[in-house]
C-alpha angles and dihedrals in degrees: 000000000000087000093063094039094060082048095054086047096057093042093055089048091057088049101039101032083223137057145191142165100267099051086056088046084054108052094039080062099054086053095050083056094046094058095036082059097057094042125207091248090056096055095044084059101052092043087063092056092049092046093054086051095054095081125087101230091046105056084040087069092037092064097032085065094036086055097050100048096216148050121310122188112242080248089060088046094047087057088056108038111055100225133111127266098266099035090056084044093058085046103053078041088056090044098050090051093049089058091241094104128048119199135198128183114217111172114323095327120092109218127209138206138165122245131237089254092051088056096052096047083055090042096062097035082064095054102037084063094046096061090047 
């Protein structure tokens, strides 16, 4: 930690052509704020969305549902996906945890759908693609 804070110092000395402790203090303070505000819980979370979107399969599904824009059975999705039955089962099952796939059982048939979260993460890849 001393080592960043001699860092900050020097950097705020550069910006502000003077420094003194309490600018450091300060800022050291804003940033404390700052990290506090995103919170370590909250970025565990979304790195478990993130992480159930970095494989292949699964973001494959996830488009797949957030194409269609409704509900396909598993069967629909297996003729997509070319996976077989259990893997596409682990990763509905990985999907569904991560908040990005909903699922209902009728009948004997298990029904899929995207989330609204899962939309909106698409929804942003795509555009983000598209400003490169």
């Amino acid at each position: 930690m001393a080592h960043a804070t001699e860092r900050l110092r020097r950097y705020l000395e550069d910006e502000l052509e003077e420094c003194r402790s309490e600018d450091v203090d300060r800022r050291l303070d804003e940033l404390g704020t700052l990290e506090a505000t995103i919170g370590h819980e909250r970025v565990s979370d979304e790195l478990d969305v993130l992480s159930a979107l970095a494989n292949e399969t699964r973001y494959a599904i996830v488009r797949v549902l957030v194409a269609a824009r409704e509900e396909l059975c598993v069967c629909e999705l297996n003729a997509v996906v070319d996976v077989t039955e259990s893997g596409l089962s682990h990763a509905l099952s990985a999907l569904v945890e991560a908040g990005l796939v909903t699922a209902r059982k009728e009948g004997r048939w298990r029904k899929y759908r995207a989330t609204n979260r899962a939309v909106a993460l698409v929804t942003v890849l795509e555009g983000s693609l598209e400003d490169a």
